[in-house]
py3Dmol code that shows the C-alpha trace and the ligand (Angstrom):
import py3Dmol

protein = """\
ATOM      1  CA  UNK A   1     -71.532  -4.132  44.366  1.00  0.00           C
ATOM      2  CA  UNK A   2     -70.536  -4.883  40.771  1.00  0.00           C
ATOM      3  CA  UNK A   3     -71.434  -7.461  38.817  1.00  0.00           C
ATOM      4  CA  UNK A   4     -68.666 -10.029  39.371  1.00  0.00           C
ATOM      5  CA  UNK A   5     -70.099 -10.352  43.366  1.00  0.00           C
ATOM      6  CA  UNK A   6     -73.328 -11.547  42.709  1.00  0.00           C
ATOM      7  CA  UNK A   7     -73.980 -14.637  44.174  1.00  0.00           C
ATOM      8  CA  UNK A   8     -73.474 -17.517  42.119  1.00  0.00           C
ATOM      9  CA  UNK A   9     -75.903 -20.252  40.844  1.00  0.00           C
ATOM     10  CA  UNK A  10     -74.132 -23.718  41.885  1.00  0.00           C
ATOM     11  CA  UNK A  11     -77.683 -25.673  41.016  1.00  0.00           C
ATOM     12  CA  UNK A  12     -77.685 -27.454  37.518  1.00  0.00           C
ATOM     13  CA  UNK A  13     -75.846 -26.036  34.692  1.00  0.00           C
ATOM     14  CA  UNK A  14     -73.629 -22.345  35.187  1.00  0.00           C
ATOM     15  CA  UNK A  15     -75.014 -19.832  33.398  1.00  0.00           C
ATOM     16  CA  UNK A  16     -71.482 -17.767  34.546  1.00  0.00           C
ATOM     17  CA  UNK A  17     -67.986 -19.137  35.268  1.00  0.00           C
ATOM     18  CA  UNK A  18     -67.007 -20.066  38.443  1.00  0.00           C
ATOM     19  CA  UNK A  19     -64.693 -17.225  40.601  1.00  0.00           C
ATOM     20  CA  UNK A  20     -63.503 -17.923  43.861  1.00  0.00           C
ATOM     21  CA  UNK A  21     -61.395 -15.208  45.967  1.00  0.00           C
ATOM     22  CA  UNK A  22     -58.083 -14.933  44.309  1.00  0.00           C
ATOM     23  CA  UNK A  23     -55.388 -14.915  47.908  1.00  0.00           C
ATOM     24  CA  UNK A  24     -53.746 -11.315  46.742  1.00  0.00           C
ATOM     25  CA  UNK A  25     -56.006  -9.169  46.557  1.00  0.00           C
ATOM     26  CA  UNK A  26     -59.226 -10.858  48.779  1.00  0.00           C
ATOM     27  CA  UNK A  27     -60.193  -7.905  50.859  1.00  0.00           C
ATOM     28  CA  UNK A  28     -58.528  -5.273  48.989  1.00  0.00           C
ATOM     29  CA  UNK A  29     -61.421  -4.219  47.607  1.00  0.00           C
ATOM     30  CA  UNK A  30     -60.273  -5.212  44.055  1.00  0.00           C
ATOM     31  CA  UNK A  31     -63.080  -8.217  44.170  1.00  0.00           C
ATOM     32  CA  UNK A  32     -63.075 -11.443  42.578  1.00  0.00           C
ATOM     33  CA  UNK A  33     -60.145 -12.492  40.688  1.00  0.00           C
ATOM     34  CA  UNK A  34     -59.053 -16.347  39.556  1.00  0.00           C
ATOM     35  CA  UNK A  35     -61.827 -17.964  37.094  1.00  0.00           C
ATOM     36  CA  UNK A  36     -60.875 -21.485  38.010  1.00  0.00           C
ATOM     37  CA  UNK A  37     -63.809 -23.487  35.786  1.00  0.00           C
ATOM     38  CA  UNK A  38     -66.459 -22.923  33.115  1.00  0.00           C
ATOM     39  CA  UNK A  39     -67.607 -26.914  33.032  1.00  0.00           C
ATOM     40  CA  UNK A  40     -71.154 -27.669  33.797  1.00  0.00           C
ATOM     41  CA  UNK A  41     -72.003 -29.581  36.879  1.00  0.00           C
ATOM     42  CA  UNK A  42     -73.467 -32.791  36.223  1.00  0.00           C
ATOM     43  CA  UNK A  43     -74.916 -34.416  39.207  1.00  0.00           C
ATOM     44  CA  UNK A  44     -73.916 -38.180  39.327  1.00  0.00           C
ATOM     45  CA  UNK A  45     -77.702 -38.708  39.749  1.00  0.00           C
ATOM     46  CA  UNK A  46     -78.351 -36.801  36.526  1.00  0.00           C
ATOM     47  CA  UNK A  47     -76.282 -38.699  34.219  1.00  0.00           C
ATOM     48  CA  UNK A  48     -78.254 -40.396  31.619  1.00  0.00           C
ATOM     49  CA  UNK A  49     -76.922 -44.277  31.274  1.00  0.00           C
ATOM     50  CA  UNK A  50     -75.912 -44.621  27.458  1.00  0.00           C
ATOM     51  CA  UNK A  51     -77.069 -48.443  26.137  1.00  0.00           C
ATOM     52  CA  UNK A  52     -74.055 -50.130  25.547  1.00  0.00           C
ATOM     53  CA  UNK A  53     -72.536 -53.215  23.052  1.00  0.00           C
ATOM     54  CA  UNK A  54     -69.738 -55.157  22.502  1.00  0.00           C
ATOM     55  CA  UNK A  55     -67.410 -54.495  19.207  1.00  0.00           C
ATOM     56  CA  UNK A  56     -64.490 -56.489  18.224  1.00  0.00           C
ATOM     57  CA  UNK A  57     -62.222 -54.345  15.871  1.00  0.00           C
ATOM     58  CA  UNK A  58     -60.872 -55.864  12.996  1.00  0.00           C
ATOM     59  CA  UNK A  59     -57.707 -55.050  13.060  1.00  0.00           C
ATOM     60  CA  UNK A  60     -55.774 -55.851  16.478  1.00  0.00           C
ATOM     61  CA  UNK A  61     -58.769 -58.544  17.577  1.00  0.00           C
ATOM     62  CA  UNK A  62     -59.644 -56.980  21.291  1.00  0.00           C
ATOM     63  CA  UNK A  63     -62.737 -56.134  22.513  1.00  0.00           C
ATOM     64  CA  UNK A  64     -64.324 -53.491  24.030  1.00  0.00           C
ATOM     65  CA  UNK A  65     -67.401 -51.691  24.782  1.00  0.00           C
ATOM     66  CA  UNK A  66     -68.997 -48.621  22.921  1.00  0.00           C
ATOM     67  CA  UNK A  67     -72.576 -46.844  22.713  1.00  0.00           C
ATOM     68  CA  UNK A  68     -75.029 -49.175  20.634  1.00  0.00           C
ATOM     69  CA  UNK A  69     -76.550 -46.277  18.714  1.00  0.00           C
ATOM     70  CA  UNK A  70     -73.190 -45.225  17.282  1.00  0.00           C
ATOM     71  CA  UNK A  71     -72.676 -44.522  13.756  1.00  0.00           C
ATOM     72  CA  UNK A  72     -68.837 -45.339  14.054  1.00  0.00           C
ATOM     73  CA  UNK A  73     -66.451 -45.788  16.750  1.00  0.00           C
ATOM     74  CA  UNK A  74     -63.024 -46.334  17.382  1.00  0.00           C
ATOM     75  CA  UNK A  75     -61.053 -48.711  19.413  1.00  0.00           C
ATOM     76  CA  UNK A  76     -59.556 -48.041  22.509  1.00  0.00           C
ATOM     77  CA  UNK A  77     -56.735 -50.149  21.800  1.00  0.00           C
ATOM     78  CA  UNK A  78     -55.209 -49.408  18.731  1.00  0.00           C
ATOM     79  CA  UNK A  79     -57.279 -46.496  17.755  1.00  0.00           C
ATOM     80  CA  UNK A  80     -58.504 -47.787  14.355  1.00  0.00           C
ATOM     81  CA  UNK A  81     -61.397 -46.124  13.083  1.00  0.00           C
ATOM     82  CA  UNK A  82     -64.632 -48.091  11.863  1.00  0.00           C
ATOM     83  CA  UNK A  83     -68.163 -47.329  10.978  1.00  0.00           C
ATOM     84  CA  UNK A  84     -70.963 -49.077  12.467  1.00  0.00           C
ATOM     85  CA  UNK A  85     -73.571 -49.606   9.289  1.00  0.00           C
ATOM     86  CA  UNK A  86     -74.979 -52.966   8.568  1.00  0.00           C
ATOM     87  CA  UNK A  87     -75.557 -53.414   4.973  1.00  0.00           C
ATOM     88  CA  UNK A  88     -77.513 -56.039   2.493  1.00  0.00           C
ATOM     89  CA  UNK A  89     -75.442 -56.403  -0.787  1.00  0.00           C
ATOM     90  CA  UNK A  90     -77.464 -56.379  -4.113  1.00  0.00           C
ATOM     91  CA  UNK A  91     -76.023 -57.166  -7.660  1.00  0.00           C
ATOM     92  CA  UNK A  92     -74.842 -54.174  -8.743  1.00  0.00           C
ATOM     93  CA  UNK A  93     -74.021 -52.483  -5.320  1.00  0.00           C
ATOM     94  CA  UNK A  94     -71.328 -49.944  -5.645  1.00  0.00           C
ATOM     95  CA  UNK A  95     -69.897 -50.780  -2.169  1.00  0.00           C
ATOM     96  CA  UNK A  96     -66.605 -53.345  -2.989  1.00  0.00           C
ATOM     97  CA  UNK A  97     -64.972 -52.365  -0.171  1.00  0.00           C
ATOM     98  CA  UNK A  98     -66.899 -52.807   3.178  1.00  0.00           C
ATOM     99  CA  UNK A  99     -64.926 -51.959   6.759  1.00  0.00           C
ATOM    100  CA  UNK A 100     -67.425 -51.840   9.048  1.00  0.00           C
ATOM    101  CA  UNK A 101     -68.821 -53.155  12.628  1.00  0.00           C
ATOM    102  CA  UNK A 102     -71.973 -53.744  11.362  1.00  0.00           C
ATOM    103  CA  UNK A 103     -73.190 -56.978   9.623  1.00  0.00           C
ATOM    104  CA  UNK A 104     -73.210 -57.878   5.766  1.00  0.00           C
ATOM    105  CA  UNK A 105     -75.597 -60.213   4.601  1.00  0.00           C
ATOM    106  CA  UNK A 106     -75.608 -61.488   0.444  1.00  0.00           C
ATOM    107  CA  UNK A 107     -78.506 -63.107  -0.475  1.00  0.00           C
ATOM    108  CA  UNK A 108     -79.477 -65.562  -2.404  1.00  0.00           C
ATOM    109  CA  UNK A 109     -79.109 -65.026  -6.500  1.00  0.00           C
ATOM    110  CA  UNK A 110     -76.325 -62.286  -5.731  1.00  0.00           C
ATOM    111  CA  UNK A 111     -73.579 -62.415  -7.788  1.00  0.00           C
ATOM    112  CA  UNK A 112     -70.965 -59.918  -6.745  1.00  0.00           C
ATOM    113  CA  UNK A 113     -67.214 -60.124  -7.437  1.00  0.00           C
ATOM    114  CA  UNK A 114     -63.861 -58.385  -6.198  1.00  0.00           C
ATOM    115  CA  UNK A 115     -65.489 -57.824  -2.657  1.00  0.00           C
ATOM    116  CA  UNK A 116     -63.289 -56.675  -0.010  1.00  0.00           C
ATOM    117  CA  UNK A 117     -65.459 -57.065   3.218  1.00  0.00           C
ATOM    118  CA  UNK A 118     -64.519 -57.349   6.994  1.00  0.00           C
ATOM    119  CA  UNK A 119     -67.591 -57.171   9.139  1.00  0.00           C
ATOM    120  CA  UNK A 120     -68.927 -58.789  12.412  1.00  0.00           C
ATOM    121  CA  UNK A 121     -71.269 -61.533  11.513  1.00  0.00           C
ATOM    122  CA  UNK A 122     -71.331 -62.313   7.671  1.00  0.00           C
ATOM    123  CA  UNK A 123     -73.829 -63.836   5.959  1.00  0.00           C
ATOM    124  CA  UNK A 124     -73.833 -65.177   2.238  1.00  0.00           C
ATOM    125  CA  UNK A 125     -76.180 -67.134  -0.157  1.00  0.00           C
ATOM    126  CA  UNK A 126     -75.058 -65.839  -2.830  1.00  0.00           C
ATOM    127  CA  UNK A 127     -71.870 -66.404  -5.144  1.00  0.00           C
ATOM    128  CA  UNK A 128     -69.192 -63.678  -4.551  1.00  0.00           C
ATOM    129  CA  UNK A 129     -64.896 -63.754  -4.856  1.00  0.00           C
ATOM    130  CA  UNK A 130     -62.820 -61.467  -2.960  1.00  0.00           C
ATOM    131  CA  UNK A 131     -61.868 -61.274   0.572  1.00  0.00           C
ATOM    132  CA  UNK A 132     -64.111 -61.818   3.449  1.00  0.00           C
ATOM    133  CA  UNK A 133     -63.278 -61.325   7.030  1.00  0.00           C
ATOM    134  CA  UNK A 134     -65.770 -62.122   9.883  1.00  0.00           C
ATOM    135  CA  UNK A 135     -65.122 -60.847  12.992  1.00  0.00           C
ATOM    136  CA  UNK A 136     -67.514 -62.759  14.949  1.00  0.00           C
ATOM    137  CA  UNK A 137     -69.477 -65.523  12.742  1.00  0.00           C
ATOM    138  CA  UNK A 138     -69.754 -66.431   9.023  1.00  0.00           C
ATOM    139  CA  UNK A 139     -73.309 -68.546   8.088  1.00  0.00           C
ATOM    140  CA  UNK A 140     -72.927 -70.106   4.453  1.00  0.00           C
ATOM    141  CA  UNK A 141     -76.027 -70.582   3.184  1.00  0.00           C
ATOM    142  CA  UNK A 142     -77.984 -72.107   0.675  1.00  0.00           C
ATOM    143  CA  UNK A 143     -76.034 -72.303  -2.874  1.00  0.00           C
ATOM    144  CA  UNK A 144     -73.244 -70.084  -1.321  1.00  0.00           C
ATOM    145  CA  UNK A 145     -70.125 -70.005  -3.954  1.00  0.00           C
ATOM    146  CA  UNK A 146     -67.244 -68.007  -2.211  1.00  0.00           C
ATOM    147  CA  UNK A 147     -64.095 -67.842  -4.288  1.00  0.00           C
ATOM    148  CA  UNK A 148     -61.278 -66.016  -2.716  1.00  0.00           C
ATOM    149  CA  UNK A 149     -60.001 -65.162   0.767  1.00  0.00           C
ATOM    150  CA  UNK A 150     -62.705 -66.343   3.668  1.00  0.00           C
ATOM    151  CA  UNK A 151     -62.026 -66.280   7.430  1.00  0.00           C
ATOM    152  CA  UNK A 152     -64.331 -65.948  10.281  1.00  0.00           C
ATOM    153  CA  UNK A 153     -64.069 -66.778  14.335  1.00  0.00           C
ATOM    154  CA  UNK A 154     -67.162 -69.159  14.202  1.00  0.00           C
ATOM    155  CA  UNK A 155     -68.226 -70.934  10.411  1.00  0.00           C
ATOM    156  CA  UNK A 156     -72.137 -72.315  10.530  1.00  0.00           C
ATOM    157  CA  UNK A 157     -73.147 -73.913   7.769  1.00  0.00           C
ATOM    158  CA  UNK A 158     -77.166 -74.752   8.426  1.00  0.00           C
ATOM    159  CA  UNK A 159     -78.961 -78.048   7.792  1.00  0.00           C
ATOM    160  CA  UNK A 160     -79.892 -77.805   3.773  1.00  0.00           C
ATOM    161  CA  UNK A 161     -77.272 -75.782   3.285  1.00  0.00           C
ATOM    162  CA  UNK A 162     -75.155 -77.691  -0.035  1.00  0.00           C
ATOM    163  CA  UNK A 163     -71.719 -74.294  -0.226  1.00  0.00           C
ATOM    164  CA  UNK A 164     -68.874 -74.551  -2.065  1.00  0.00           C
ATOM    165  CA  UNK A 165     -65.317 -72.346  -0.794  1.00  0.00           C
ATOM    166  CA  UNK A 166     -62.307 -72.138  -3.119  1.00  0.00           C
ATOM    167  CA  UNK A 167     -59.785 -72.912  -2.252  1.00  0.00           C
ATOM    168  CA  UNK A 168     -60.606 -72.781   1.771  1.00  0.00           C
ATOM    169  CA  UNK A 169     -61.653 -71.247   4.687  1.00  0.00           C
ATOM    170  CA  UNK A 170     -60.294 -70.279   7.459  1.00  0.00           C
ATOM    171  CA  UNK A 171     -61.863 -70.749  11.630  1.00  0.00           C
ATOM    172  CA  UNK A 172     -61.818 -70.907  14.675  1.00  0.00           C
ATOM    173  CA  UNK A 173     -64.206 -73.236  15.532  1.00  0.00           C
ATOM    174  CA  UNK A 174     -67.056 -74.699  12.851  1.00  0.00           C
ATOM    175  CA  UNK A 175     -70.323 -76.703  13.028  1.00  0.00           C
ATOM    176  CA  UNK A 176     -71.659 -78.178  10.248  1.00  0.00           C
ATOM    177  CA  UNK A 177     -75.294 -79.233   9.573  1.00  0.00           C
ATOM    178  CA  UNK A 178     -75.112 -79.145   5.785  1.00  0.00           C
ATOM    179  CA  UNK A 179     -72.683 -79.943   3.328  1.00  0.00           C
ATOM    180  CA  UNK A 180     -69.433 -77.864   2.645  1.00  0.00           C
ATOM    181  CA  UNK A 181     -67.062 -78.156  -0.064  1.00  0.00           C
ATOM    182  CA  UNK A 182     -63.377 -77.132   0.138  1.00  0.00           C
ATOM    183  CA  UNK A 183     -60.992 -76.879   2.432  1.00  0.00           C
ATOM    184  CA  UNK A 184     -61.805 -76.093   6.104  1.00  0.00           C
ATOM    185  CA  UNK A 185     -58.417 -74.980   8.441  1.00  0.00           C
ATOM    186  CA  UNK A 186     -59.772 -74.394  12.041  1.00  0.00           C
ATOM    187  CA  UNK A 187     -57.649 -73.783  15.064  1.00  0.00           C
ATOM    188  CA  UNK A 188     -59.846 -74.861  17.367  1.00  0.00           C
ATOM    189  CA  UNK A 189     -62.652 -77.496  16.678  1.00  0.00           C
ATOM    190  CA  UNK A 190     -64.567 -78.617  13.989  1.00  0.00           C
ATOM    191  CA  UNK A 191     -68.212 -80.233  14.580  1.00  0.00           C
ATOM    192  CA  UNK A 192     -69.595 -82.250  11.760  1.00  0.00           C
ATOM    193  CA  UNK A 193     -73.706 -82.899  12.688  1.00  0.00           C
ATOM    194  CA  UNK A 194     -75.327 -85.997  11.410  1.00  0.00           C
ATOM    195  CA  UNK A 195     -76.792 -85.338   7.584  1.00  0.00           C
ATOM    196  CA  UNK A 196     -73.755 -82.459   7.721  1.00  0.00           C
ATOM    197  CA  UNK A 197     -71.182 -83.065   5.063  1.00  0.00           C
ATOM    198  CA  UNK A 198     -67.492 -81.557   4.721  1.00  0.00           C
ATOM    199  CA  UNK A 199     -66.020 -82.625   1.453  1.00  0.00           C
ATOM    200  CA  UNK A 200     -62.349 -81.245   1.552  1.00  0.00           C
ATOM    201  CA  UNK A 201     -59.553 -81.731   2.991  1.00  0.00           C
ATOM    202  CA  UNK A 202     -59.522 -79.904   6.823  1.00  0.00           C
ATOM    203  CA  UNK A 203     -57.134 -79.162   9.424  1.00  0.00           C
ATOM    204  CA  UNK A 204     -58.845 -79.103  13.049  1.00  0.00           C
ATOM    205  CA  UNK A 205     -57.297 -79.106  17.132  1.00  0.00           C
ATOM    206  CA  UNK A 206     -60.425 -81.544  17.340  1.00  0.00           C
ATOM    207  CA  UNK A 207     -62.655 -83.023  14.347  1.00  0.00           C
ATOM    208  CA  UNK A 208     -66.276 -84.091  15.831  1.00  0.00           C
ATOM    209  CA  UNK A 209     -68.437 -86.573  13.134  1.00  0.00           C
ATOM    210  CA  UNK A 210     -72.285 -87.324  14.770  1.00  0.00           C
ATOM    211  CA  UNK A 211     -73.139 -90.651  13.310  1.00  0.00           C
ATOM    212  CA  UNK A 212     -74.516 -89.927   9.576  1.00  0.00           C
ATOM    213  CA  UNK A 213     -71.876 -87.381   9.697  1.00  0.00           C
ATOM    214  CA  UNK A 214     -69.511 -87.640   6.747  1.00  0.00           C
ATOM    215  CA  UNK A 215     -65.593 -86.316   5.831  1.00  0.00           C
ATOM    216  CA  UNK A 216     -64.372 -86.814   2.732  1.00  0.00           C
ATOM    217  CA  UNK A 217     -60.574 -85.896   2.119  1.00  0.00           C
ATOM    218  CA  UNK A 218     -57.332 -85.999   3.938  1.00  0.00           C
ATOM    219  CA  UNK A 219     -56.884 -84.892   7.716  1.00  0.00           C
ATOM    220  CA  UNK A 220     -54.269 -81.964   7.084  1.00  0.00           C
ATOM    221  CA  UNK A 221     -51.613 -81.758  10.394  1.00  0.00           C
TER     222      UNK A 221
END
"""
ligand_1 = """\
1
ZN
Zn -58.038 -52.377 17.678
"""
view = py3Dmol.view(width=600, height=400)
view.addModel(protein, "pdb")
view.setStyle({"model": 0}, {"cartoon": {"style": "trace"}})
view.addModel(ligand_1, "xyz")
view.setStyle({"model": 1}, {"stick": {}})
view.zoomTo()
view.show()
């Protein structure tokens, strides 16, 4: 017998590839003959389940699914490539330009300018100018001073919260709790809170004001 009959091992992983009986020359005596496979067999049972989350990519807006402990990914749409890092600006930073998945939060007393950031959720406290994509939400916070480019799916600006946006921002939908200067352009609908404040001028499908809820400046159309 040489060593291309032995019996092969079919349980778990091969250690050797796969032969089957090749039609021509099967009981010629010239043995095995067509290597068909060397992939390992992974038992359904076996595989291990991956945890999964949602990522929107930046640049065509679709959503899909990919492994939460990824460092990057890319979408399954358009194929753009991202990295997944969150990160927490500090005066100083040497990152300007931020594409990522991830989150980016600027805190209070940062003062950072010529940002280019697209992210997920955004949060700033701080007083920045660039441009500032959200993919999912935007929180203004604080002091917040944004000059620049700002657009996000969903703007919150919490209760206490007195931000300033030059010239505007851009939304889908917005609630407001505290007080927000400049210009606020929503597609969809804009929710002033009672004690919230939107001092600007702001195009909305739908603009709620809570009694104690205050607008001042035109209604764009
Ligand atoms: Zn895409």
């Amino acid at each position: 017998m040489n060593s291309s009959e032995q019996p092969l091992k079919t349980a778990g992983y091969r250690t050797q590839p796969l032969v089957v009986p090749g039609n021509s020359c099967y009981g010629h005596g010239h043995g095995w003959a067509q290597v068909v496979s060397f992939a390992p067999q992974v038992h359904k049972e076996e595989r291990v389940k991956v945890p999964m989350r949602d990522m929107v990519c930046h640049v065509c807006g679709k959503s899909s699914q990919i492994p939460a402990a990824a460092l990057s990914a890319q979408c399954v749409h358009c194929h753009a490539y991202f990295e997944t890092t969150h990160y927490v600006l500090h005066s100083g930073t040497r990152h300007r330009i931020l594409h990522t998945l991830g989150n980016v939060i600027v805190p209070g007393g940062v003062e950072l300018s010529h940002l280019d950031v697209m992210c997920s959720d955004l949060v700033i406290s701080g007083k920045v100018s660039g441009r500032f994509c959200a993919a999912q939400r935007l929180e203004l916070r604080g002091r917040a001073r944004i000059k620049g480019e700002l657009s996000a799916d969903f703007l919150s600006v919490p209760s206490g919260a007195s931000v300033t946006v030059a010239p505007s921002v851009m939304v889908r939908n917005a609630e407001l709790r505290g007080e927000l200067r400049g210009r606020l352009i929503a597609k969809g609908q804009v929710h002033v809170y009672s004690n919230g404040r939107l001092l600007g001028a702001c195009r909305a499908e739908k603009l709620l004001l809570d009694p104690g809820a205050e607008h001042e400046g035109v209604l764009l159309t």
